[in-house]
Backbone atoms as SQL, in Angstrom:
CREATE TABLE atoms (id INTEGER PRIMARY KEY, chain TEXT, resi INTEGER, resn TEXT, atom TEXT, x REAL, y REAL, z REAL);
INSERT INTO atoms VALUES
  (1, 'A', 1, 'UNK', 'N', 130.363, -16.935, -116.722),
  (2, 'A', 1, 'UNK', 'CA', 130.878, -16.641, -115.403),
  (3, 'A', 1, 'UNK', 'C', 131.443, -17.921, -114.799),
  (4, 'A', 2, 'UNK', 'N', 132.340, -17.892, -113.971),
  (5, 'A', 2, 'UNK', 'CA', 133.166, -18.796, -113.458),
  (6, 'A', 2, 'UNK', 'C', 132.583, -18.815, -111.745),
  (7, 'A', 3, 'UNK', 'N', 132.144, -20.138, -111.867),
  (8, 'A', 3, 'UNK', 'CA', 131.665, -20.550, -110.564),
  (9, 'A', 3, 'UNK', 'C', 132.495, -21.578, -110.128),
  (10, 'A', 4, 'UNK', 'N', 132.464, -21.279, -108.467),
  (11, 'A', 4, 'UNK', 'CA', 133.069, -22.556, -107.507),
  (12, 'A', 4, 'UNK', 'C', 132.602, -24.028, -107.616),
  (13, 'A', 5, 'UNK', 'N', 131.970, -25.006, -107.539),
  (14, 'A', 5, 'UNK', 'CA', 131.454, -26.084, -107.182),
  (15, 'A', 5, 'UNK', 'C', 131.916, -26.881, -106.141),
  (16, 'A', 6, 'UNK', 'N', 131.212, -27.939, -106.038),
  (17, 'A', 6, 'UNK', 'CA', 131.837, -28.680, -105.044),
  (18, 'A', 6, 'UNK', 'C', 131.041, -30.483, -105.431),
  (19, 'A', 7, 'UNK', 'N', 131.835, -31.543, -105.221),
  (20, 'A', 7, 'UNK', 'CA', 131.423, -32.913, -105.249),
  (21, 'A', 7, 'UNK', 'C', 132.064, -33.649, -104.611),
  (22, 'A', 8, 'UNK', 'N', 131.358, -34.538, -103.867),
  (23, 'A', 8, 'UNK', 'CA', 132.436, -35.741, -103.223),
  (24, 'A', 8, 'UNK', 'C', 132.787, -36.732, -104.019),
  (25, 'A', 9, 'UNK', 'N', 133.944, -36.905, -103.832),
  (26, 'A', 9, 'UNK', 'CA', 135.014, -37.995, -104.983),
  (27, 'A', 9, 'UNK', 'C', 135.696, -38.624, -104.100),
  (28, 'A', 10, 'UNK', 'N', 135.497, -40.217, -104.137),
  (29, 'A', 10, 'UNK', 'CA', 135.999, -41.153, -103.014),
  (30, 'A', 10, 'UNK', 'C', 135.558, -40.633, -101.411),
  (31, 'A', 11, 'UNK', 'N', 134.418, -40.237, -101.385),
  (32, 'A', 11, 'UNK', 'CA', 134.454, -40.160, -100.082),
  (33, 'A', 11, 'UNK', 'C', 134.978, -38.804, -99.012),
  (34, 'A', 12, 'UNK', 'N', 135.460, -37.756, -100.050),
  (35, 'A', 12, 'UNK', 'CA', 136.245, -36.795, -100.195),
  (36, 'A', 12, 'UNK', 'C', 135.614, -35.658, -101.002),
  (37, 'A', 13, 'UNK', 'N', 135.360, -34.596, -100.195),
  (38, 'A', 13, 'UNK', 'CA', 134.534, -33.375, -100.686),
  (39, 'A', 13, 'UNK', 'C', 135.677, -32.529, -101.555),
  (40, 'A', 14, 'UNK', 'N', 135.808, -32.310, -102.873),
  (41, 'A', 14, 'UNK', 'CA', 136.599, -31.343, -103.743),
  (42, 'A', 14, 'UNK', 'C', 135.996, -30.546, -103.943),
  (43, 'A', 15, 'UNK', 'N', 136.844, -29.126, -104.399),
  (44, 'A', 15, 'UNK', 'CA', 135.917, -28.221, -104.648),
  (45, 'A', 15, 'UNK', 'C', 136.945, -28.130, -106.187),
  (46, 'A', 16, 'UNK', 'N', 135.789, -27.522, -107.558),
  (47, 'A', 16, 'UNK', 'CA', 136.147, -27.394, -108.668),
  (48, 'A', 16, 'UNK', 'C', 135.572, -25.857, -109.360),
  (49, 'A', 17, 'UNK', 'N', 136.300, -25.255, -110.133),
  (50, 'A', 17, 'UNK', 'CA', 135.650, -23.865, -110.732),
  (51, 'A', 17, 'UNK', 'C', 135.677, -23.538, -112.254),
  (52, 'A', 18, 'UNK', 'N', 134.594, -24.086, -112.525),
  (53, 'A', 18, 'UNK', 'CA', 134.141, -24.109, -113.765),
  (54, 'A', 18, 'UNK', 'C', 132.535, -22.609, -114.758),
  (55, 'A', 19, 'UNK', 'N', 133.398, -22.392, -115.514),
  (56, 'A', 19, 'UNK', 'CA', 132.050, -21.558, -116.292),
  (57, 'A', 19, 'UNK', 'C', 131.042, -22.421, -116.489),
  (58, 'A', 20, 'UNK', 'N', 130.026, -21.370, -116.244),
  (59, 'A', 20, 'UNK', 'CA', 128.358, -22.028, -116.419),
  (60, 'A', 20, 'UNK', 'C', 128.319, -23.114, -117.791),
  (61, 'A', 21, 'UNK', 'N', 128.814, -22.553, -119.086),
  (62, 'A', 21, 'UNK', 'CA', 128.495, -23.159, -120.198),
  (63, 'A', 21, 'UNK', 'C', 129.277, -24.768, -119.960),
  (64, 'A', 22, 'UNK', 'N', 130.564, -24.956, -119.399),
  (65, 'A', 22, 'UNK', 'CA', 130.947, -26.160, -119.274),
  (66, 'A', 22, 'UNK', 'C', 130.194, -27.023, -118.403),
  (67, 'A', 23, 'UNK', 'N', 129.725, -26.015, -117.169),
  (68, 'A', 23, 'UNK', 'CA', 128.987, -27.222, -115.798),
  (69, 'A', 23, 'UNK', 'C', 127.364, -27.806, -116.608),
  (70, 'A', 24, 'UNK', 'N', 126.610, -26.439, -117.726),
  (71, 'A', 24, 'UNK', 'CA', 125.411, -26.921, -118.275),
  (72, 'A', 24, 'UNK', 'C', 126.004, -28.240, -119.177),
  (73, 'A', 25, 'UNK', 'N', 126.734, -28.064, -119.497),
  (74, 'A', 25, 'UNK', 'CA', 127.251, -29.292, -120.922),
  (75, 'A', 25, 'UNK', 'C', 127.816, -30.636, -119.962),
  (76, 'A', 26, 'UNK', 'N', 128.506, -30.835, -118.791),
  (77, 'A', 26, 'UNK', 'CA', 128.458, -31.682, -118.418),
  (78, 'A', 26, 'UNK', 'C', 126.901, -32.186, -117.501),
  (79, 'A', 27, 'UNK', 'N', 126.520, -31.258, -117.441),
  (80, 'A', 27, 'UNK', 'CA', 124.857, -31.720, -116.890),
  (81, 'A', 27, 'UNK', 'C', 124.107, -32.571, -117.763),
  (82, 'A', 28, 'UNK', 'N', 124.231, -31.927, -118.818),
  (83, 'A', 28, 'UNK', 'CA', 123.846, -32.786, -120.080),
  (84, 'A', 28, 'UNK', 'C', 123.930, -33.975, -120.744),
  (85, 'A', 29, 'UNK', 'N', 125.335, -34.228, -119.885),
  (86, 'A', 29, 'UNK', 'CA', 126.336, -35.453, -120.731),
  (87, 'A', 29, 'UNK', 'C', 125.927, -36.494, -119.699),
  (88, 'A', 30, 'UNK', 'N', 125.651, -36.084, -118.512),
  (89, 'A', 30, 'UNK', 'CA', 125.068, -37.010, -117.451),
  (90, 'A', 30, 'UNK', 'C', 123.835, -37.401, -117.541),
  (91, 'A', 31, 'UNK', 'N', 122.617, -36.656, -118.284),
  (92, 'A', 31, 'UNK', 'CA', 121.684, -37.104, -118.212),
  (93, 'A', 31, 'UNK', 'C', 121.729, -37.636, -119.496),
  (94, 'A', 32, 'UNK', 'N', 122.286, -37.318, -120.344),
  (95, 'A', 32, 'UNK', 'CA', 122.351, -38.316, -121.833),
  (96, 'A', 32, 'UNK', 'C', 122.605, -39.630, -121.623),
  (97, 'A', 33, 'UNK', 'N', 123.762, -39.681, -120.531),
  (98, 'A', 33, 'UNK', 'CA', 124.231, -41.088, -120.360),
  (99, 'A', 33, 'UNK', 'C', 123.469, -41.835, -119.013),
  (100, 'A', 34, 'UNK', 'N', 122.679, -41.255, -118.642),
  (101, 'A', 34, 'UNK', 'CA', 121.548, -41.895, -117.632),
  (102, 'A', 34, 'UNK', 'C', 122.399, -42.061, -116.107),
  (103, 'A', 35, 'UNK', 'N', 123.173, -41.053, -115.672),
  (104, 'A', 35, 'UNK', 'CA', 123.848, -40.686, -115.061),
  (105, 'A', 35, 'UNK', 'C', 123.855, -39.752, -113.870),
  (106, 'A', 36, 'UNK', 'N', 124.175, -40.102, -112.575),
  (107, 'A', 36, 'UNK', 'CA', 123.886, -38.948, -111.826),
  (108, 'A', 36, 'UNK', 'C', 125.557, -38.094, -111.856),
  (109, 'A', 37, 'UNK', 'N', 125.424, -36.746, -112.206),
  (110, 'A', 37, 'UNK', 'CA', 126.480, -35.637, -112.494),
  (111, 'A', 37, 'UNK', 'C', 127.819, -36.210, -111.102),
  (112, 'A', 38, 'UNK', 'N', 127.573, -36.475, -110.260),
  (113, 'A', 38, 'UNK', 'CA', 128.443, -36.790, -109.320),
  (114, 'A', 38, 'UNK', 'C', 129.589, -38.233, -109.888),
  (115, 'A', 39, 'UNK', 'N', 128.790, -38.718, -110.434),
  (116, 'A', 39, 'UNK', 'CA', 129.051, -39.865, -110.964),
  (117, 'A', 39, 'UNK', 'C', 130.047, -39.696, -112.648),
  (118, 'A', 40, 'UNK', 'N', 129.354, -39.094, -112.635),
  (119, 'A', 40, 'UNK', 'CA', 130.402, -38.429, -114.119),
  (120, 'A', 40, 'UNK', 'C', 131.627, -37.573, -113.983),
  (121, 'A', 41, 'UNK', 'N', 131.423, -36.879, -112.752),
  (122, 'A', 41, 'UNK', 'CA', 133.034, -36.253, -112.168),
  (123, 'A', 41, 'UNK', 'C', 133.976, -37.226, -111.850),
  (124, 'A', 42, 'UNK', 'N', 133.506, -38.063, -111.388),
  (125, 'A', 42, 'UNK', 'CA', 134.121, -39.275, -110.529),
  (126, 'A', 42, 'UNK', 'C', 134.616, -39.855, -112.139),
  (127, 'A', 43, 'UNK', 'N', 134.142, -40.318, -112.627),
  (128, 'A', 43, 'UNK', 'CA', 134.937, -41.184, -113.658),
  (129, 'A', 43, 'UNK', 'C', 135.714, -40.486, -114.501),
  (130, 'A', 44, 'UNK', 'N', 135.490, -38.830, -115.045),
  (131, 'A', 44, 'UNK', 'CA', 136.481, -37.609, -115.419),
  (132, 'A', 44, 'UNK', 'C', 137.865, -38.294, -114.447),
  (133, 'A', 45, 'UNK', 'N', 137.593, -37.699, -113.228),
  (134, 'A', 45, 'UNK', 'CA', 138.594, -37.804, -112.155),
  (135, 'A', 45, 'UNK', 'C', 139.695, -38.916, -111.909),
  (136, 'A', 46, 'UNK', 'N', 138.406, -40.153, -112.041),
  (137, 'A', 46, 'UNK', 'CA', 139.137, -41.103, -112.339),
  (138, 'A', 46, 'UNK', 'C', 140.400, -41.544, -113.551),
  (139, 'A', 47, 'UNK', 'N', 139.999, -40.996, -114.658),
  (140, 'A', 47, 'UNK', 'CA', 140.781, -41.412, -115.664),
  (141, 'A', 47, 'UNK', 'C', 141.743, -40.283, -116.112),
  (142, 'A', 48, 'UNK', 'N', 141.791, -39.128, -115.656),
  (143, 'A', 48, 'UNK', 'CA', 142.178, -37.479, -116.107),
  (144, 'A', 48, 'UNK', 'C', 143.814, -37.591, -115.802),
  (145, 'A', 49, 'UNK', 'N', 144.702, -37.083, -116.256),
  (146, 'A', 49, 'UNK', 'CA', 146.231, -36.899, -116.396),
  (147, 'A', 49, 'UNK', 'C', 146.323, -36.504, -114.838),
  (148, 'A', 50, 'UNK', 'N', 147.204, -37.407, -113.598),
  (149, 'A', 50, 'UNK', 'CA', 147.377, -36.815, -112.514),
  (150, 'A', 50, 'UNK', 'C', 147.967, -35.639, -112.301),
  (151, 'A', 51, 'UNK', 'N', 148.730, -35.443, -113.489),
  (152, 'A', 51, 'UNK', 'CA', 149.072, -33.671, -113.112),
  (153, 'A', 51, 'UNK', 'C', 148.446, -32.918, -113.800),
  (154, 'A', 52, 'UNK', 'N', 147.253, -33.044, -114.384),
  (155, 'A', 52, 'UNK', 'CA', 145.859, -31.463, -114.410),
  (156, 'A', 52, 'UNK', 'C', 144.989, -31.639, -113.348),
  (157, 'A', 53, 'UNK', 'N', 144.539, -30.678, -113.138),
  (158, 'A', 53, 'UNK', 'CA', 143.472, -30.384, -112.120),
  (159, 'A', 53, 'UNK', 'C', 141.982, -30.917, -112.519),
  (160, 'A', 54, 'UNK', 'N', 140.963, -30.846, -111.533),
  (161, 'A', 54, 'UNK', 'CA', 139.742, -31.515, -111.742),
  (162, 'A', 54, 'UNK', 'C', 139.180, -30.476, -113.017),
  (163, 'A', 55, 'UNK', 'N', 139.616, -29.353, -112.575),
  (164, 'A', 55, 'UNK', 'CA', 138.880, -28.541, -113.275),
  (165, 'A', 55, 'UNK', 'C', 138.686, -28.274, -115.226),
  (166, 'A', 56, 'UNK', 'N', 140.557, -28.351, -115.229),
  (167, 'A', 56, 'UNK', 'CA', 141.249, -28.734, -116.450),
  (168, 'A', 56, 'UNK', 'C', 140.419, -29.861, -117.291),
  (169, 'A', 57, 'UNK', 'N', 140.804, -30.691, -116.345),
  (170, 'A', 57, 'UNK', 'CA', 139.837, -32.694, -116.979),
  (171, 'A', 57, 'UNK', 'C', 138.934, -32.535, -117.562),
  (172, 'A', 58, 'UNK', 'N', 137.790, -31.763, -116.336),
  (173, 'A', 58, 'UNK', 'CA', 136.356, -31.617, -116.860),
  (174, 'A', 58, 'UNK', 'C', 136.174, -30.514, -118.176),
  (175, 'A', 59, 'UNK', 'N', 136.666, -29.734, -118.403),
  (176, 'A', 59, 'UNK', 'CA', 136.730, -28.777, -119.452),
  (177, 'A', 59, 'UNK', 'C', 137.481, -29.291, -120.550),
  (178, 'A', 60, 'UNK', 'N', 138.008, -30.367, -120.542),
  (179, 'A', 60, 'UNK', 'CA', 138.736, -31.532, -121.871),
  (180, 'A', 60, 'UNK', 'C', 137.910, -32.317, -121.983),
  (181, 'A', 61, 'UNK', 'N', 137.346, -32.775, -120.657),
  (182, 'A', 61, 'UNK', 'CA', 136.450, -33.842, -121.267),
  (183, 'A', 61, 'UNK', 'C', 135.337, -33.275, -122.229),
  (184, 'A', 62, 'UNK', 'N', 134.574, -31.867, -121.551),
  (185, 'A', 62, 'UNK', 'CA', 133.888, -31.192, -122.611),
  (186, 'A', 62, 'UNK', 'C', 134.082, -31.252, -124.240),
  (187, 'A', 63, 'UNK', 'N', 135.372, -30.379, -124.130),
  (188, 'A', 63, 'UNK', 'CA', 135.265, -30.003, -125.396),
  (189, 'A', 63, 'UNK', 'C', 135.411, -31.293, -126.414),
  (190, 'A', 64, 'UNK', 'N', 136.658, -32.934, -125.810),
  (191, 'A', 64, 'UNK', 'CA', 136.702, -33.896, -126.323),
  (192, 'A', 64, 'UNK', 'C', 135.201, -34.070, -126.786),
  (193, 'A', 65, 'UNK', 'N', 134.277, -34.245, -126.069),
  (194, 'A', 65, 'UNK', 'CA', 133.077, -35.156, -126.269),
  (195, 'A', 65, 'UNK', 'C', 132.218, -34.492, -127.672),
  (196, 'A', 66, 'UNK', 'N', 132.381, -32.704, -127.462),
  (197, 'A', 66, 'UNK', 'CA', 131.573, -32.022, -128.260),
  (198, 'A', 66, 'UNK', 'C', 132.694, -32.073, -129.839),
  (199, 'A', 67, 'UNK', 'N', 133.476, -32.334, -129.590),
  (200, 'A', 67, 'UNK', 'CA', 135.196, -32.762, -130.880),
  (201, 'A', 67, 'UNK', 'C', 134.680, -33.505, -131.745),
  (202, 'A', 68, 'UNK', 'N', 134.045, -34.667, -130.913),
  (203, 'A', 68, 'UNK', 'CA', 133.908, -35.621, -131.459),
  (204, 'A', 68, 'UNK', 'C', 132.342, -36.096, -132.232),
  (205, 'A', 69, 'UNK', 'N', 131.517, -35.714, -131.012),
  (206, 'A', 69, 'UNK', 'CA', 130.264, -35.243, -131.892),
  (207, 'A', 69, 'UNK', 'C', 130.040, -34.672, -133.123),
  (208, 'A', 70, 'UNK', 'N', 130.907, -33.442, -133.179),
  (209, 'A', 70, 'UNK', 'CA', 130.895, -32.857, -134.430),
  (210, 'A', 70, 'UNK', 'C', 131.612, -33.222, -135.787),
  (211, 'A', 71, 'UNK', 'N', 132.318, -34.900, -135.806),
  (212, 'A', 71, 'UNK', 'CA', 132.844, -35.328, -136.254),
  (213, 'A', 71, 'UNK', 'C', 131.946, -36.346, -136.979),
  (214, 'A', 72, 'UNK', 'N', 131.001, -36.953, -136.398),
  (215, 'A', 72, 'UNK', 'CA', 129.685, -37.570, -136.595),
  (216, 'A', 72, 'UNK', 'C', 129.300, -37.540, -137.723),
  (217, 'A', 73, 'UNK', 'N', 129.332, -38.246, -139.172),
  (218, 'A', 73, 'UNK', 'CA', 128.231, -37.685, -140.200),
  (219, 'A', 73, 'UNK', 'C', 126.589, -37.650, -139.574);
């Protein structure tokens, strides 16, 4: 299911709409990396193609991270 969210980025409340399975997998990726989840949007955000959306980013950054994992011997 596709849920709304919401995080402040710079100081600046966005709102983003992401399926459960992507928001659990970036939950994950934040606490793997000793991270608070706000903090991990923010640097998505930060580095993401200015013409995709937050939402786009975060669902690339997903699947990139899990791409690459599975690339891992």
């Amino acid at each position: 299911m596709i849920r709304k969210h919401s995080a402040t980025l710079h100081g600046h409340r966005t709102s983003f709409s992401l399926e459960d399975a992507f928001m659990d997998e970036l939950r994950a990726i934040a606490g793997e990396r000793g991270m608070a989840l706000a903090a991990l949007i923010t640097e998505i955000d930060e580095t993401r193609d200015p013409t995709a959306n937050l939402s786009s980013a975060l669902r690339l950054y997903v699947l990139n991270r899990l791409k690459a994992a599975a690339q891992r011997p």
